[in-house]
N, C-alpha and C positions, 0 to 999 in steps of 0.2 A: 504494500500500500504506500503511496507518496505522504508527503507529511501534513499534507490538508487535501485529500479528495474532494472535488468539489461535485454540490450539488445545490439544486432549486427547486421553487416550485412558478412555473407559469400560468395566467390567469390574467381577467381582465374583469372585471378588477381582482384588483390581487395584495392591495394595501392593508387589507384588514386581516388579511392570513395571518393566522397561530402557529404557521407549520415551521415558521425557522426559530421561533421560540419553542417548541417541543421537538425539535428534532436538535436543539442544542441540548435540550436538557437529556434528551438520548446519549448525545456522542458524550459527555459529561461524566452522565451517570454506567456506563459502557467502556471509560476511557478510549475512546475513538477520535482519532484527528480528524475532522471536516468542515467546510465550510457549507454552509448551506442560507441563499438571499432567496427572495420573494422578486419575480421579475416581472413589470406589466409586459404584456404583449397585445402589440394591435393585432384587429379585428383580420384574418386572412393572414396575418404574418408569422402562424405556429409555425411553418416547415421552415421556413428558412431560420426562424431566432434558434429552434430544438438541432438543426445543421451546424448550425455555429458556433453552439453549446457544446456539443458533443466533439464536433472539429479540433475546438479549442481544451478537449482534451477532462469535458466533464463527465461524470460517472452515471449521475443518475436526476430523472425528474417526479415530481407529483405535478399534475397537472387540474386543473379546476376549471369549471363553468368560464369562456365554453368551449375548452378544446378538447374536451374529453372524447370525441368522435373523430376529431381533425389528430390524437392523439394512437387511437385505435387503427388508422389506415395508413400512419408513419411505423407502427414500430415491424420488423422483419419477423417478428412471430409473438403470438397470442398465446396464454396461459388457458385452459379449457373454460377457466369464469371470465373471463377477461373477452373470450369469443363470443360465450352465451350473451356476455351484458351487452353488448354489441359498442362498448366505453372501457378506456384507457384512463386510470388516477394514475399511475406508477410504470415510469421508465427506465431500463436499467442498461446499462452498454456489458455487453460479455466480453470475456478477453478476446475472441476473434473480432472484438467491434461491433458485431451487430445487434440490434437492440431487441429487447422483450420487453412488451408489454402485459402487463396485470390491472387488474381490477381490486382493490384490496379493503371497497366500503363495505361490500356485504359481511366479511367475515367481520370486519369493523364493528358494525352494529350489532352480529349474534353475538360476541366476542362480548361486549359491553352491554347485554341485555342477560346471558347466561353469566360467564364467568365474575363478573362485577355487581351486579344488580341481583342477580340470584334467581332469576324470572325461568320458568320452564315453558317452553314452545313446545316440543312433542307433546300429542297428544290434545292438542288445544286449539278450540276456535279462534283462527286469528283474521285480523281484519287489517289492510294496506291500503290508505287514501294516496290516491295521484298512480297514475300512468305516466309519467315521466319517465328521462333520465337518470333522473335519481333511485326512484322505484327499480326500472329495471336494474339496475346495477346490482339488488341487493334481494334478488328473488332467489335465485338459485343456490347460495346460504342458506337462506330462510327455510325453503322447501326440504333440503339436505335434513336440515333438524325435523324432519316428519309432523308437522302440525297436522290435528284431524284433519283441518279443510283451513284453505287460506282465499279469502276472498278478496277482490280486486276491484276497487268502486272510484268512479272518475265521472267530472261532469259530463265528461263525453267518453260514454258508453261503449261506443266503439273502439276507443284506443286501448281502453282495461280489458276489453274482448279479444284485442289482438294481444297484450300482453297475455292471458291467459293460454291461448293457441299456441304462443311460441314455448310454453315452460309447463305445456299439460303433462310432459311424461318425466314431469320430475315429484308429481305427486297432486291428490285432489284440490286441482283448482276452480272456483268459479268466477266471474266477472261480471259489471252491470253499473249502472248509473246509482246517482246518492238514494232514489225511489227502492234500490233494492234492501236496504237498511229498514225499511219498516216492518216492523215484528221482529227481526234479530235481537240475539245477543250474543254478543261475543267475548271472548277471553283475553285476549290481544288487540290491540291497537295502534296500527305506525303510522303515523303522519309524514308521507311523505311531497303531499305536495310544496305548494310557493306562498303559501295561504297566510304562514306565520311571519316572513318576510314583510308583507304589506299590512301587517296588524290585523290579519282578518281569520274566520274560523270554517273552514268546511260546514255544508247545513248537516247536521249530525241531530239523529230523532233522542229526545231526552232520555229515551228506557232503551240503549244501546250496550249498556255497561249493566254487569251482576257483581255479585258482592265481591267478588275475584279478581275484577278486569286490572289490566293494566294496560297505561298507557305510555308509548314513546313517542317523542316529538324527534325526527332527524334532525331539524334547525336546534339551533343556542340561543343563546342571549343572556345577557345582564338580568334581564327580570323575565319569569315566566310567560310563555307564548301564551297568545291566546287560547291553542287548542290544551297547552298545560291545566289552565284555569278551566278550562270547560270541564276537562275532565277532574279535574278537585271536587269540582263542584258538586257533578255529579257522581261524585262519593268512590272513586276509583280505586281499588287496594295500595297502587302504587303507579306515580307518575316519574317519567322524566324526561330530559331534554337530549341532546345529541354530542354534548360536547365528549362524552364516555367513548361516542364512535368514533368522532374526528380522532382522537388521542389513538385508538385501539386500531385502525387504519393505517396511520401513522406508522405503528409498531410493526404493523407488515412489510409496510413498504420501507421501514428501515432494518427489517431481519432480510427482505430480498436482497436490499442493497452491499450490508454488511456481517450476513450470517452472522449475527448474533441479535437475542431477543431481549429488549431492554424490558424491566420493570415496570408497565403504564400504572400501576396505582399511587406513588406519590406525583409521578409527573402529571396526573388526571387532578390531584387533589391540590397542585399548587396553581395549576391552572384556573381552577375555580375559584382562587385566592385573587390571581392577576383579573381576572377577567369582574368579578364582585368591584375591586378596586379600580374599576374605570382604566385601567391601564390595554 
């Protein structure tokens, strides 16, 4: 290894990224020499800035909204989750040079819903708001843990419908519009859409949740999302936010990079320290 391997993360926007303050606290806590910045990238300009990155002799990327697809059709070969998500977070150069990409949100979030949070998915009615990008990135995880039935609800019906078709044989999926939510209950709940970004809540029927449910938000923030508080409200076993994934993500794509697995439980809990204190 050289005595600062360099790496980043690309994004547009990309100022507010966490990922070079926990991936310091990786190399840190791992004793590992690297450098790792946050780089804006314009709009169309992934292939050449990630050329010139790598040219110049960088090791590895995490990539964010929105070159995760412009990230997926750069790298020379696909991890089998990384194919399915049909999205690239994490880039790695091999010693022959060419690069592999992965996908490393899904095991992200089961990673910090199981192992951290204590939440059990097998066996469990779970429920997935949004047909995005983001959603699909983190089916094929999810599925893997055997949930009874995992269901897929999006304002437009069709696109949770085609998500559901592309990941039926990974175990009982259903899909449908927010109309399909009345009379359920469910045991699980991931908010994956854009919903908490603009302060707003998914229309979610008030008798959604049993005395069991738990709820994740993929988004963070300083103070509870919306759909956090909806679900308080309506009396949830256990809520919480995303910041556990972003951290648990993290830790993939820095054991890809540098086979070795850093400790995410203090670096998750000082995070929460920086991020409460406005910093």
């Amino acid at each position: 290894m050289s005595p600062a391997d360099r790496y980043a993360v690309f994004g547009n926007p990309v100022r507010h990224s966490k990922s070079p303050w926990i991936h310091a606290a990786f190399a840190e806590q791992t004793q590992q020499s690297l450098q790792y910045r946050a780089v804006l990238v314009e709009e169309g300009g992934f292939t050449a800035a990630a050329d010139a990155f790598f040219a110049a002799g960088g090791c590895g990327l995490n990539v964010t909204v929105p070159f995760k697809t412009d990230a997926c059709g750069y790298a020379d070969e696909l991890t089998p989750r990384a194919r399915l998500a049909g999205a690239v977070n994490t880039l790695a150069r091999r010693g022959d040079g060419s690069i592999i990409g992965d996908n490393t949100d899904g095991i992200g979030l089961v990673r910090d819903m199981v192992a951290n949070l204590g939440w059990q998915i097998r066996g469990r009615q779970a429920l997935v708001l949004g047909a995005g990008g983001a959603v699909r990135g983190v089916l094929e995880p999810l599925l893997r843990e055997q949930p009874a039935r995992l269901l897929i609800v999006n304002r437009t019906a069709e696109k949770a419908a085609a998500l559901a078709e592309a990941f039926s044989d990974l175990g009982c999926i259903e899909a449908g519009g927010f109309d399909a939510l009345q009379g359920r209950q469910v045991d699980l709940v991931i908010n994956g859409t854009s919903a908490s970004l603009a302060g707003e809540l998914p229309p979610l029927p008030a008798r959604l949740l049993n005395e069991k449910s738990c709820c994740y938000d993929m988004m963070y923030a300083a103070e509870p999302t919306p759909f956090m508080r909806w679900a308080a409200l309506h009396t949830a076993w256990a809520v919480s936010d995303g910041l556990g994934m972003l951290v648990e993500q993290a830790a993939e794509s820095f054991f890809l990079w540098r086979q070795q697995r850093p400790q995410t439980g203090p670096v998750l809990a000082e995070l929460r320290t920086v991020i409460a204190g406005g910093s």
